[in-house]
C-alpha positions in Angstrom: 46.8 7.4 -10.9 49.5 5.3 -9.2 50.6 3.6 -12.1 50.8 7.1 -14.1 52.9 8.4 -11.5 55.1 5.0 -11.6 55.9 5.4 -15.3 56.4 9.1 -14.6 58.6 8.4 -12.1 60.6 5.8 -14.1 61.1 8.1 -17.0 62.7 11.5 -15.0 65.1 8.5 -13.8 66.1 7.4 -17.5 65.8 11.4 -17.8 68.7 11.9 -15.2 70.8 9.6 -15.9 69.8 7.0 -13.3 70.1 3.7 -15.4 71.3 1.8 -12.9 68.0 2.5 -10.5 65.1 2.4 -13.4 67.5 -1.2 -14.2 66.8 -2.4 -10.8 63.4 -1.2 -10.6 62.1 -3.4 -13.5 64.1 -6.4 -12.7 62.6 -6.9 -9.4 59.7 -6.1 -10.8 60.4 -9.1 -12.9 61.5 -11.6 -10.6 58.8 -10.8 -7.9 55.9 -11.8 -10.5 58.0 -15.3 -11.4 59.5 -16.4 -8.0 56.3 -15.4 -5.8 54.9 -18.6 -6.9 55.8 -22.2 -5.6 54.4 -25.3 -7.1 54.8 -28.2 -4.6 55.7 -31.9 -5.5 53.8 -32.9 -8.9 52.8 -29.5 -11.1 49.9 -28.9 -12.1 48.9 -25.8 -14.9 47.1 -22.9 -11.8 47.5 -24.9 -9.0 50.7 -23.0 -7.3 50.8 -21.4 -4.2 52.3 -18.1 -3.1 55.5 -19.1 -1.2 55.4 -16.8 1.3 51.9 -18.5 2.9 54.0 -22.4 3.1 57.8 -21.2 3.3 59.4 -22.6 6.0 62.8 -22.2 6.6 65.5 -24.7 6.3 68.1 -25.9 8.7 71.1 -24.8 6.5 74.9 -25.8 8.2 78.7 -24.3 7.0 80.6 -27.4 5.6 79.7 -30.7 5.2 81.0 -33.9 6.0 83.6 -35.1 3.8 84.3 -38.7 4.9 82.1 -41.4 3.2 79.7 -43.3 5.6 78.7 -47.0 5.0 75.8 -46.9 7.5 72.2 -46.9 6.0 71.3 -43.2 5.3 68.2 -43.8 7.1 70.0 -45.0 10.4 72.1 -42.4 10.1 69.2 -39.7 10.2 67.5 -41.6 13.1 70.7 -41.4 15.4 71.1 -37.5 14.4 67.8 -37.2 15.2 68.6 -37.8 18.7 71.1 -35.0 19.0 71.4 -31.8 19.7 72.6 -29.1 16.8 74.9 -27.3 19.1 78.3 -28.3 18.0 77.0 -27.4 13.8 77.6 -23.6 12.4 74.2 -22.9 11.3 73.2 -20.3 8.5 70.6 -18.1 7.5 69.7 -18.5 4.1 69.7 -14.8 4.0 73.6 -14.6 5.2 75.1 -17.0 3.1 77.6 -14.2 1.9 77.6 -12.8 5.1 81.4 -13.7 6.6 81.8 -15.1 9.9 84.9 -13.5 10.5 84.9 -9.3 9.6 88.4 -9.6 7.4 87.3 -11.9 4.9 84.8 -11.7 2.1 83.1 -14.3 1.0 82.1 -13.9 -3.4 81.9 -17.6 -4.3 79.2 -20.0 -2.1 78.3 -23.7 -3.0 75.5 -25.3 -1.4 74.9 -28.9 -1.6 71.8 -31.2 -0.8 70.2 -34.1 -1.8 66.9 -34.5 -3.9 64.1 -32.8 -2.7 65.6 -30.8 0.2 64.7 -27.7 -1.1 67.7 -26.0 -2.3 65.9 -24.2 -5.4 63.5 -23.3 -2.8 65.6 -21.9 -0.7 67.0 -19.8 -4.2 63.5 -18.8 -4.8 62.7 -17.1 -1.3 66.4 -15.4 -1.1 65.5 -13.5 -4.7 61.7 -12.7 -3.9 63.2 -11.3 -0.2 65.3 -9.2 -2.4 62.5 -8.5 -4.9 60.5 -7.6 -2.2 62.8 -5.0 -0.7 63.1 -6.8 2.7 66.7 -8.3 2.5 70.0 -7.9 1.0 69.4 -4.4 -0.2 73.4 -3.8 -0.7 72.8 -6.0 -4.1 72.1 -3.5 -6.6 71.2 -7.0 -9.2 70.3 -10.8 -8.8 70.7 -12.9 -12.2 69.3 -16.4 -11.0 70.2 -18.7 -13.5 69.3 -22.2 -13.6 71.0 -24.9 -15.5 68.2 -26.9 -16.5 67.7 -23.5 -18.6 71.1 -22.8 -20.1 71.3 -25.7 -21.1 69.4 -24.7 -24.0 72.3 -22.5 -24.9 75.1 -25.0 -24.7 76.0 -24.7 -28.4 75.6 -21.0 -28.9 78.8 -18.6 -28.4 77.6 -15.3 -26.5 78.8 -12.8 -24.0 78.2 -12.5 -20.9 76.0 -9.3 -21.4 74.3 -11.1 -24.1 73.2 -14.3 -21.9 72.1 -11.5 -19.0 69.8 -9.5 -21.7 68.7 -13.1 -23.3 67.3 -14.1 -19.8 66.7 -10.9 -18.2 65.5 -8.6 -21.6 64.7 -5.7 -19.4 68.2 -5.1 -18.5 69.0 -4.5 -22.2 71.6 -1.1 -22.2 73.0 -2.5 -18.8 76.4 -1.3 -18.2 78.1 -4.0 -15.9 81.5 -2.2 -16.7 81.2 0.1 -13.5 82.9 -2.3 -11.3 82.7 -0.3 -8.1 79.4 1.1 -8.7 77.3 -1.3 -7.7 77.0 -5.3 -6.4 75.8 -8.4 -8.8 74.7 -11.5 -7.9 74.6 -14.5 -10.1 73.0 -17.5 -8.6 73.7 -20.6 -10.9 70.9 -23.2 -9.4 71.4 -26.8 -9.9 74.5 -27.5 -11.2 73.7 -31.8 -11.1 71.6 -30.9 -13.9 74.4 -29.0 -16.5 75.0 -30.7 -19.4 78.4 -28.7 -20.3 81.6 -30.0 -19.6 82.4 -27.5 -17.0 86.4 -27.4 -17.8 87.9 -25.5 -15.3 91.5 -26.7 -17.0 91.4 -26.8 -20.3 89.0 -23.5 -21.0 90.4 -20.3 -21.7 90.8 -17.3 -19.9 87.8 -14.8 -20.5 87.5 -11.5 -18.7 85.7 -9.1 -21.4 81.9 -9.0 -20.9 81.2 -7.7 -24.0 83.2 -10.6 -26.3 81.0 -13.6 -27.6 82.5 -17.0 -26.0 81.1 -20.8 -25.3 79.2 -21.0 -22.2 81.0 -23.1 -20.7 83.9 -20.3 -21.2 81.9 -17.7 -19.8 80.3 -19.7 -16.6 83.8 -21.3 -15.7 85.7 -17.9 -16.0 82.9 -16.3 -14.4 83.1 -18.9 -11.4 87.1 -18.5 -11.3 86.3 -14.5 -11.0 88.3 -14.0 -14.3 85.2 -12.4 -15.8 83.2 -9.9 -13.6 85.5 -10.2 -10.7 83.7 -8.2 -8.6 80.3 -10.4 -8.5 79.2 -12.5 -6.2 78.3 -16.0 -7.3 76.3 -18.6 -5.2 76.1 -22.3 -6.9 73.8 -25.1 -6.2 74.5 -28.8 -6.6 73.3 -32.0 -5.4 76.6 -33.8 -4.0 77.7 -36.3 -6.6 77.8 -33.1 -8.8 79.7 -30.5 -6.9 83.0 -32.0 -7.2 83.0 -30.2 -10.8 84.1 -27.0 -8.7 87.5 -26.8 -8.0 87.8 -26.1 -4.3 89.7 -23.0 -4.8 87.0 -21.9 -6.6 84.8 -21.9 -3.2 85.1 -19.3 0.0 82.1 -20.8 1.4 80.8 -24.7 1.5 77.0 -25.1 2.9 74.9 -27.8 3.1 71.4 -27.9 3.2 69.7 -30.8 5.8 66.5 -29.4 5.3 63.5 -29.3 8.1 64.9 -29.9 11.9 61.8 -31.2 13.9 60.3 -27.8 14.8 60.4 -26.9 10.6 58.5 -29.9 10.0 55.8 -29.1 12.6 55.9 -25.3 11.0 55.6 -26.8 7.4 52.4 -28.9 8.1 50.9 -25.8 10.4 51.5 -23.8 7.5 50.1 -26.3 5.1 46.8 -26.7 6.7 45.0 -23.3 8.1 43.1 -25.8 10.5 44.8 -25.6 13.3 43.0 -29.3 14.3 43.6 -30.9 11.3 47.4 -29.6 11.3 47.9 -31.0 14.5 46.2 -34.2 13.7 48.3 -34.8 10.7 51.1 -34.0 12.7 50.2 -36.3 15.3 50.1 -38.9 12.4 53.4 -38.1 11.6 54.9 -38.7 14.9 53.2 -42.4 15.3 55.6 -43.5 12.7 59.1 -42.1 13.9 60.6 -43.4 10.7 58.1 -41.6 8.9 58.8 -38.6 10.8 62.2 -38.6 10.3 62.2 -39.3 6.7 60.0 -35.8 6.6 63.6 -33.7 7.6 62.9 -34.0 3.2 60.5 -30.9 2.3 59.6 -33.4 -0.5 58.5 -36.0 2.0 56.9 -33.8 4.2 54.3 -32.4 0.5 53.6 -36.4 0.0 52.8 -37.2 3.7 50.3 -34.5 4.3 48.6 -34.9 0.8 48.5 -38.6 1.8 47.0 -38.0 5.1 44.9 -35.3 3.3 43.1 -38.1 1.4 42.7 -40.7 3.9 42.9 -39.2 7.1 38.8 -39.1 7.0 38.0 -42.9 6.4 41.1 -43.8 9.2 39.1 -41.9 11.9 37.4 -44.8 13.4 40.2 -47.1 13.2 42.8 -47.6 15.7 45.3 -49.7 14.2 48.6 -47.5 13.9 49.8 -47.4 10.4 53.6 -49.0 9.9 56.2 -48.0 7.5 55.2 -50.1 4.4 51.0 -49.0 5.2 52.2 -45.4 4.1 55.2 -46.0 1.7 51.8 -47.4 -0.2 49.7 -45.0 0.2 52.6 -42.4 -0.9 53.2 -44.6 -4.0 49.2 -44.7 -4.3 48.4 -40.8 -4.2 50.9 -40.4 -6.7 49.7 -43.0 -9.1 46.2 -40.8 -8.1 48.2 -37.5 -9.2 49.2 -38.6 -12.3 45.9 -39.8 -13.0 44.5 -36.6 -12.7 46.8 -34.7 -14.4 46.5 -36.7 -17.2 42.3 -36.2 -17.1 41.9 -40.4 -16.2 41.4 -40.0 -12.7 39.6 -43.2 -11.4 38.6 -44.2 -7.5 40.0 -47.7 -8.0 43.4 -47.3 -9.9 44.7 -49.5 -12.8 48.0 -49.3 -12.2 50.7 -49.1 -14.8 52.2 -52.5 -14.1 54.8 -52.6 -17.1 56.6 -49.3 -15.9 56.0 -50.2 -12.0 57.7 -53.8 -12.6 60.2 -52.5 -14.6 61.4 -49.7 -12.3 61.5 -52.5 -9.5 63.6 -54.7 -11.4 66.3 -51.9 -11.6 65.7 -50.8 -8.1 66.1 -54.6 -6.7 68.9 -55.1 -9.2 71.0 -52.5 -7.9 69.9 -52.8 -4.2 71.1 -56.3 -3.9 74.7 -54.8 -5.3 74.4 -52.1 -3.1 74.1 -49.4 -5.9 72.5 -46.0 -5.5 73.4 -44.8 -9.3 72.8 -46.3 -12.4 73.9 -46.1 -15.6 72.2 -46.7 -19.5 73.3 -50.3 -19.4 71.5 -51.1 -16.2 68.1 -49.4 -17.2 68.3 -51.4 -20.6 69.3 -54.6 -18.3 65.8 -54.4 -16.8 63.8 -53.0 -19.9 63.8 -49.7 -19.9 64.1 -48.0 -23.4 67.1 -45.2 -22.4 65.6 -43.1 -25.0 62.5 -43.5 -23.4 64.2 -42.4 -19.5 62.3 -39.1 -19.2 59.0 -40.4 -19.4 59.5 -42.7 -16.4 61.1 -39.3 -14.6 57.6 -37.4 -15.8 55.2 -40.2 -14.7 57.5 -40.7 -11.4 58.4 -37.6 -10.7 58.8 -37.8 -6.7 60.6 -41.8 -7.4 63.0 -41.4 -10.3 65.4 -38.9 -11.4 68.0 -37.9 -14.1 71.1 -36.6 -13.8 74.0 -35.8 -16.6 77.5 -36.3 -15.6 80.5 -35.0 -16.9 82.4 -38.5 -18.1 79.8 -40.8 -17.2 77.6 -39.8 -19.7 74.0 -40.2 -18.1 73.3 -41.3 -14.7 70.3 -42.2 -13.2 69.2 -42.1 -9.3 65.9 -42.4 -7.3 65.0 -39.6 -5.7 66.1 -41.0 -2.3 67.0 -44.4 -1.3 64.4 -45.5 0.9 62.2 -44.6 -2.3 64.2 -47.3 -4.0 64.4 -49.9 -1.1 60.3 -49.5 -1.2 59.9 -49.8 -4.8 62.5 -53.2 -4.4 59.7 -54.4 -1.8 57.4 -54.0 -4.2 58.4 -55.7 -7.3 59.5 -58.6 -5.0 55.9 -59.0 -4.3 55.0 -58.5 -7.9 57.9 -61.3 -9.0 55.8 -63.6 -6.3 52.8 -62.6 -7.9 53.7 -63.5 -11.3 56.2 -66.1 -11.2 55.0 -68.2 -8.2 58.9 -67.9 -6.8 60.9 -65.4 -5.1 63.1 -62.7 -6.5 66.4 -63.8 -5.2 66.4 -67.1 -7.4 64.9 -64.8 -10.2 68.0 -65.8 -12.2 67.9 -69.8 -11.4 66.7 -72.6 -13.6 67.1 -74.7 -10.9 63.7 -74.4 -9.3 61.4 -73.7 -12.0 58.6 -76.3 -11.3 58.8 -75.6 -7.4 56.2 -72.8 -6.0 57.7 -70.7 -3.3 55.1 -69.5 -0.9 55.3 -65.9 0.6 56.7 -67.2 3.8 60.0 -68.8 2.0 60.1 -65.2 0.3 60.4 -63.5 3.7 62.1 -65.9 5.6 65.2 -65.9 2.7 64.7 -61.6 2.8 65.4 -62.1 6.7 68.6 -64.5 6.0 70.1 -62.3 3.5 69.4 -58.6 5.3 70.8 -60.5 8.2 74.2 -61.2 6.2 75.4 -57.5 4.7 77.9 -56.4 6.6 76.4 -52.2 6.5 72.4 -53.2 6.4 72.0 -51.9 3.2 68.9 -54.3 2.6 67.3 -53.3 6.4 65.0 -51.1 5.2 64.2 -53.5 1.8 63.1 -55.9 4.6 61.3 -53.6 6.8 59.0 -52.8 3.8 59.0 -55.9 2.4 57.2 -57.4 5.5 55.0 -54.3 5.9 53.8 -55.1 2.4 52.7 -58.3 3.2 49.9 -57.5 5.5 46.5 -57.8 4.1 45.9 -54.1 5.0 48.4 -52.8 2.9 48.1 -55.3 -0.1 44.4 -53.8 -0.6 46.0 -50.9 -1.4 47.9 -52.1 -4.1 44.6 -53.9 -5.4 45.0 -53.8 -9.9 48.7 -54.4 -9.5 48.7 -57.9 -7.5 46.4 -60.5 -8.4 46.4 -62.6 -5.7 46.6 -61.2 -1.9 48.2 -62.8 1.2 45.4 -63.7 3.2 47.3 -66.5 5.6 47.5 -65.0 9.0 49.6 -68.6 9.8 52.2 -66.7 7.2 52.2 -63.8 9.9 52.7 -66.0 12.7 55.1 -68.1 11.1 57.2 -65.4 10.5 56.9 -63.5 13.6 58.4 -66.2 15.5 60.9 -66.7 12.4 62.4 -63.4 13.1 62.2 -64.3 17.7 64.3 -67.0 17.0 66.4 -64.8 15.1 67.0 -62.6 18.1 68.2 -65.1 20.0 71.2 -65.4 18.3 74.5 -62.7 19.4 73.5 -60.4 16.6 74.9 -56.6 16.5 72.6 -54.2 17.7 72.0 -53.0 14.8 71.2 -56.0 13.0 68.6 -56.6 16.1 67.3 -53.2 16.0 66.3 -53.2 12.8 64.5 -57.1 13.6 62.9 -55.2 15.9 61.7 -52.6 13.2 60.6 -55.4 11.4 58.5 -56.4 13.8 56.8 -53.3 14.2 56.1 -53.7 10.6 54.0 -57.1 11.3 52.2 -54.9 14.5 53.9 -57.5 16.6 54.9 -55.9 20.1 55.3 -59.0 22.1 58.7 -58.9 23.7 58.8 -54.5 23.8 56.2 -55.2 26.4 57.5 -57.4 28.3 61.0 -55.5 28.3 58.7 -52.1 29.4 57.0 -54.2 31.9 60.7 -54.8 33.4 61.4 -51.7 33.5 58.3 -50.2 34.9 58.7 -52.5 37.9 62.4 -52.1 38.3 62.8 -55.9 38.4 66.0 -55.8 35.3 68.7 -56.1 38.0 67.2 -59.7 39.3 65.9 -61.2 35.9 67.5 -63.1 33.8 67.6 -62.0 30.2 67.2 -63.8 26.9 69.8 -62.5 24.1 66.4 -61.6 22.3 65.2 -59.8 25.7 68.8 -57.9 26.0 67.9 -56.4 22.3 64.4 -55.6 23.2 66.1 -53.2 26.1 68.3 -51.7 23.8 65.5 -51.0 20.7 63.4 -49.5 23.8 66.3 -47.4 25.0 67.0 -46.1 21.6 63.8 -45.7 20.4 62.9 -43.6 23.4 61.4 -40.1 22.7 63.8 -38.4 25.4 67.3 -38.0 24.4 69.4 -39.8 26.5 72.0 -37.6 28.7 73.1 -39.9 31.3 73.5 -43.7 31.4 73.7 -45.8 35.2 75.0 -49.1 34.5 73.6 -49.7 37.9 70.0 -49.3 37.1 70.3 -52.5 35.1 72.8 -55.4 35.6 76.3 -55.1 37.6 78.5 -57.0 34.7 80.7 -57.1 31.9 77.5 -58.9 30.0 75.1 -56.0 30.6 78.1 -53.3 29.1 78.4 -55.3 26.1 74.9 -55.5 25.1 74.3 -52.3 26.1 76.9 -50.3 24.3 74.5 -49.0 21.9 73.3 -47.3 24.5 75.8 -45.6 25.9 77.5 -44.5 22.5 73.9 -42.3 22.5 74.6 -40.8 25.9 76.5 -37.5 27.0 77.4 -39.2 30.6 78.0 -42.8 31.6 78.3 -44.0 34.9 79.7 -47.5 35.0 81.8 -47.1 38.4 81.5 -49.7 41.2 79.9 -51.8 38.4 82.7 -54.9 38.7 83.5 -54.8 35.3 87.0 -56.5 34.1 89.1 -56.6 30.5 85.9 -58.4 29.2 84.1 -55.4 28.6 87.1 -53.2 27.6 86.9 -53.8 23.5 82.9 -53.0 23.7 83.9 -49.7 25.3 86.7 -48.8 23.2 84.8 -48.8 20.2 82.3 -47.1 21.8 85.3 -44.6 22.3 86.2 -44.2 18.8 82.7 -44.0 17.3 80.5 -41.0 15.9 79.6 -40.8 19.7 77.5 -38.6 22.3 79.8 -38.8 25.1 81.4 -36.2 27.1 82.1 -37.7 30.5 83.0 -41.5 31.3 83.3 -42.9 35.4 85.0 -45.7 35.3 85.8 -46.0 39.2 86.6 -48.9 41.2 86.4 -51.6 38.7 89.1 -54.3 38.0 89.9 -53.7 34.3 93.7 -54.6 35.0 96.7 -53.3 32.4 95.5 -55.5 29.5 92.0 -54.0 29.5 93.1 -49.9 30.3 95.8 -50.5 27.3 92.3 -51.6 25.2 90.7 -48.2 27.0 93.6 -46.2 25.7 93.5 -47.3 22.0 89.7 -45.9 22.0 90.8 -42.4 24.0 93.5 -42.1 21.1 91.3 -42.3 18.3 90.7 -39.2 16.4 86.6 -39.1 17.0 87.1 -39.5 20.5 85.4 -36.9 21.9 85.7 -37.5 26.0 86.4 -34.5 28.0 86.0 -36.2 31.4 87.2 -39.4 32.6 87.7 -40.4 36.1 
C-alpha cells in the first residue's frame, strides 16, 4: 500500500511538472542504499556495517599548517597531545560551506588529511545526512564523485550532463540550466588518487554543460567555476596531492586530524556494545600512550581493537604491560590473519609470506636510513619489487602500503603512515639477522662477510646511529627494533624468523648500553626517546628512582646524574596532567636545573623562575625556549642576575615570530 502510494505520488509530480523534486527524490533514494554502508579496514564481500551504529565524528580544523616540520611526526602528535584545542577554528563536517563571516560565500572547499584519517568517511556521512533528510536540506543535489572512479573515463570526451547521467542514471532529463533554481553539490573525493593531468593552465575554457569535452576539461573548468558557476564544489586530497589546486581556486582550506581523545574513546564504545569490554580495550589503549596517540588515525583505532579483539582473552591472566613493538606485531599479525581468511587459507599458526614481507622491509629500511617517506619505481625495483606487480603488495598490505599517481612524477609510492614503515624497517632488520648472520647497516659491505654479528652488536650500532640524526628520524626504528627483540614478541613472529633471541644477557647488556648513554649531555629529545626505548625492554629502573625523588621532595638536596636529570624530564613530559605552571623552585635553584629542564617549561602555560639566581648561563636555553612551538603565556623572571649580555640573549627569543609571551615581569 505504501509503496503504491509512493509511485503514485512520484508520477502526479512528473505529472505537474515537478522534475526537479521526483529528480531529488530518486537520487537520495540512491545514495542512501550505497553510502549507508561502511566497510572498516580490510573488506570483506557482507561483512559491512551501517555507519550510523560506529560513526564518530572527526576533529576537523580551518587551514592547515603550511611551514614544513623536521620533527618526527610521531613526536609531534605526542607534544599536541598535550595541548589544549582552543586557539584552532574547528568545523563541523556538516558546515564546511557554512561561512564564518555572513558577507562571504564559500563554493569551492579542499580538505586535506593523511592516509587513513577518514576523509571519504567523513564524505560518506555528509551525503547519507543529506540522503536522510536531516542536514543540508538547502542542496536541492549531491553528485559525489570519486577519482578512483573517473578515472575509468580519462580517455572518453563527455559533457558534464553526460558524466552526471553516466554515474547517477536516474537523473537522466536533468535540467542543470536553471541556474537560480536550485543548489548542486559536486564532491570530487580523493584527488591523490586522479590519474589526469589536472591542467589548470593549459586547458581550455569550458562553460556549456551540454558540449562533449576531456575530463580533465570539464573537472578543471568546473573547479575554476567556468562551468556550472553556481555549484558548490568540495575536494578531497591527501597533502602531497593538493597542491594540484591553484589557491585561487579555494575559498575554504580544512584539514582533517581525525579522533581528539574523547572521539577515540566514542569510537571503541561504539565499536563494542559491551560496555566492559569497551572499556577494557580502552583501558588497553591507554597503557601504551604511543599506542594511544597513534589511534587520533580512525585506521589505527579499526586495527587496535580487532587486535585486542583477538587476544584480549588469553592476556587476561597476565600482567606484563604490552610495549610498542608487542602490538605493532600483533597489528602486523591480525592482518597477515585477515588476509588469510579472506583468501579461504586461514591457519592458527601463520606461514608467513617471507619473500613479500622481506622485500617490503628492504624498501622501507632503504628509504628510512635516507630519510625518505615517498618512493619512486626505481626504488621498489632497487629492492625487488616487480613495479608491474605494485598493486598486489597494496591488496595483500592494504593497511601498510599505498599507491599514489602524481602529476610529473609518474607513480609514487608511500606507506600508509610512517611509523607503519619505521616498524616494517625493524622488522626486516631482524629478518637480515636471521638470514645473513650480520646486521643491516653493513648489508652493503664485503668487508665483514665471514664475521657473525650477534643481536646485541645489531642494537648497540641502531642505538649509535638513531643517536647521530640530527631530527630523530630513526627514533621510533629503534624503539621498535628493541621491542622486537624480546622473546615475547619474537613468538609472535614464529614462521618468519628461524632462530629467536633467547639471551636475557643480550637484554641486560643492552639495557645498561643505552644508561651509559644517558649519561652523556644528550638533547632532550635524543634522551626521551632512550628513555622510550627503555620502556621497550620493560626496564623502569632509573623512572623509579626519579618518582621516588619526587614523592619525597628530596630533588632540591640530591645530587643528579645527567642520566637522572633526563629521567625527570621523560617523567615530567610523560605525565598524564598537562602541565600549566612550572616552579623552578620546587627542584634545583640554578642555571643547571633551567637548562636541563627547558623541555619542560617549553610544555607549560606559566613559568616561575624568579628569586631562582639564575645568570647569562641559562639565557640561550630560555631564548629558544622563547622562539619555539611553545605553551607559554606568562614568564617571572624577578630578581635574578642575568646582566645586559644575557637580557640581549632574552630579547632575541621575545622577538621571534612564534613567540607567544603575553606576560613577562
Amino acid at each position: 500500500m505504501k509503496e503504491a502510494a509512493l509511485d503514485l505520488t512520484l508520477y502526479f509530480l512528473r505529472e505537474m511538472k515537478q522534475d526537479e523534486l521526483f529528480f531529488i527524490h530518486q537520487l537520495k533514494c540512491s545514495l542512501k542504499k550505497k553510502y549507508q554502508c561502511v566497510f572498516e579496514g580490510i573488506a570483506k564481500q557482507g561483512d559491512s556495517t551501517l555507519l550510523k551504529n560506529i560513526y564518530t565524528d572527526l576533529y576537523i580544523t580551518q587551514g592547515c599548517s603550511e611551514q614544513v616540520n623536521t620533527e618526527h611526526e610521531v613526536r609531534q602528535i605526542e607534544v599536541a597531545s598535550r595541548r589544549h584545542e582552543s586557539q584552532e577554528i574547528q568545523v563541523e563536517c556538516k558546515n564546511v560551506f557554512e561561512a564564518p563571516e555572513q558577507d562571504k560565500q564559500i563554493r569551492t572547499v579542499l580538505t586535506k588529511g593523511v592516509a587513513g584519517i577518514g576523509k571519504s568517511v567523513s564524505v560518506q556521512k555528509f551525503v547519507l545526512d543529506w540522503a536522510e533528510g536531516k542536514e543540508n536540506q538547502d542542496i536541492s543535489f549531491i553528485f559525489p564523485l570519486p577519482f578512483r572512479e573517473m578515472n575509468l573515463k580519462e580517455q572518453e570526451k563527455l559533457s558534464l550532463m553526460d558524466l552526471i547521467t553516466q554515474f547517477f542514471p536516474e537523473t537522466k532529463g536533468l535540467n542543470l540550466t536553471r541556474r537560480n533554481q536550485f543548489k548542486v553539490l559536486f564532491i570530487l573525493d580523493g584527488l591523490d588518487e586522479c590519474r589526469l593531468p589536472v591542467n589548470f593552465k593549459d586547458n581550455e575554457t569550458w562553460s556549456d554543460v551540454s558540449s562533449p569535452a576531456s575530463l580533465d576539461v570539464l573537472l578543471t573548468n568546473l573547479i575554476k567555476g567556468n562551468l556550472l558557476p553556481s555549484a558548490l564544489i568540495w575536494i578531497t586530497s591527501r597533502p602531497a596531492a593538493a597542491s594540484k589546486i591553484p589557491p585561487d581556486c579555494i575559498d575554504r582550506l580544512t584539514e582533517i586530524r581525525g579522533f581528539n581523545d574523547a572521539q577515540k574513546e566514542e569510537y571503541f564504545r561504539k565499536r563494542f556494545t559491551d560496555e566492559n569490554q569497551a572499556k577494557e580495550i580502552i583501558d588497553h589503549v591507554k597503557q601504551s600512550k604511543s599506542l594511544f596517540i597513534m589511534c587520533h588515525i580512525p585506521v589505527f583505532c579499526w586495527i587496535s581493537a580487532t587486535v585486542l579483539q583477538n587476544i584480549l582473552e588469553e592476556k587476561r591472566n597476565n600482567v606484563v604491560k604490552n610495549n610498542q613493538a608487542d602490538d605493532a606485531s600483533k597489528t602486523l599479525f591480525q592482518i597477515q590473519q585477515s588476509r588469510r581468511k579472506y583468501d579461504g587459507e586461514y591457519t592458527p599458526d601463520v606461514s608467513w609470506d617471507k619473500d613479500a614481507i622481506f622485500s617490503l622491509g628492504k624498501l622501507a629500511f632503504d628509504q628510512l636510513e635516507r630519510n625518505n617517506v615517498i618512493f619512486y619505481d626505481t626504488d621498489l625495483e632497487a629492492c625487488g619489487i616487480d613495479v608491474y606487480k605494485a598493486s598486489v603488495y597494496s591488496g595483500m598490505c592494504t593497511q601498510i602500503f599505498k599507491q599514489e599517481t602524481g602529476i610529473v612524477l609518474g607513480t609514487m609510492y608511500c606507506f600508509v603512515h610512517l611509523s607503519v614503515q619505521e616498524f616494517i624497517a625493524a622488522l626486516y632488520a631482524h629478518l637480515f639477522l636471521d638470514i645473513n648472520k650480520k646486521y643491516v647497516f653493513d648489508q652493503d659491505s664485503t668487508e665483514q662477510e665471514n664475521k657473525s654479528e650477534s643481536m646485541v652488536d645489531l642494537l648497540k650500532t641502531a642505538v649509535d646511529k638513531a643517536l647521530e640524526s640530527d631530527n630523530g628520524h630513526l627514533d621510533l626504528f629503534l624503539r621498535f627494533l628493541l621491542g622486537l627483540s624480546l622473546q615475547s614478541n619474537q613468538r609472535l613472529l614464529q614462521g618468519l624468523l628461524t632462530q629467536q633471541n633467547r639471551n636475557d644477557q643480550s637484554k641486560k647488556e643492552i639495557v645498561q648500553y643505552i644508561k651509559q648513554k644517558l649519561e652523556a649531555n644528550l638533547s632532550p629529545e635524543r634522551s626521551i626517546n632512550l628513555f622510550y626505548c627503555l620502556n621497550e625492554l620493560n626496564d623502569q629502573t632509573l623512572v623509579e628512582d626519579i618518582q621516588t625523588h619526587l614523592s619525597k621532595g628530596s630533588l632540591s638536596s640530591a645530587y643528579l646524574s645527567p642520566a637522572q636529570w633526563s629521567a625527570l624530564v621523560f617523567v615530567l613530559l610523560t605525565s598524564e596532567e598537562e602541565l600549566k605552571e612550572f616552579e623552578l623552585q620546587k627542584f634545583k635553584k640554578s642555571d643547571e636545573c633551567l637548562i636541563r629542564l627547558s623541555a619542560v617549561i617549553k610544555t607549560s602555560k606559566r613559568a616561575l623562575l624568579n628569586d631562582c639566581g639564575l645568570t647569562d648561563k641559562s639565557c640561550p636555553a630560555l631564548a629558544t625556549v622563547l622562539g619555539s612551538d611553545t605553551s607559554l603565556k606568562e614568564l617571572n623572571m624577578n630578581n635574578n642576575n642575568l646582566q645586559d649580555a644575557g637580557v640581549k640573549i632574552l630579547c632575541n627569543g621575545l622577538k621571534n615570530i612564534n613567540c607567544k609571551l603575553e606576560i613577562l615581569r
